[in-house]
C-alpha positions, 0 to 999 in steps of 0.5 A: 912524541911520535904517537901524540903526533900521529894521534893529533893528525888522525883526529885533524883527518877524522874532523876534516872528513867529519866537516865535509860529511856535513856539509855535503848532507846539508845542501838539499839535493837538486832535481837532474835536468830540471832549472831553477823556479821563479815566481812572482807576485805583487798584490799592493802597489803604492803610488804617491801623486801630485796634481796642481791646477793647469792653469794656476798651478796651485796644488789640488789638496781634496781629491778622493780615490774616485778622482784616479784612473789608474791604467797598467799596460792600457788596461784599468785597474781598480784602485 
């Protein structure tokens, strides 16, 4: 009886120490002094518009691309 326990709790340490072993080796290690990188980026920005008349405020519905300006930080930017 003594022996099965003892086997029992060799195999339990052996797989706890087996566990950890992998879970240390998992992780990619990281560079000493350095932070973290961010970077990012945006290539298509989509925008839903509604211009209606200013003086009958009937939806305008035949407007084309060359009908917007678009500005980011008062710079144009092609549409």
């Amino acid at each position: 009886m003594i022996g099965r326990l003892l086997g029992g709790t060799s195999l339990a340490a052996i797989l706890a120490f087996a566990t950890a072993l992998v879970a240390e080796t998992a992780q990619p290690p990281k560079p000493a002094g350095q932070p973290p990188a961010f970077r990012t980026g945006v290539e298509v920005v989509s925008l839903t518009v509604t211009v209606t008349d200013p003086k009958t405020g009937v939806y305008l519905t035949d407007l084309d691309e060359p009908d917007f300006e678009v500005f980011e930080d008062g710079v144009k930017q092609n549409v």
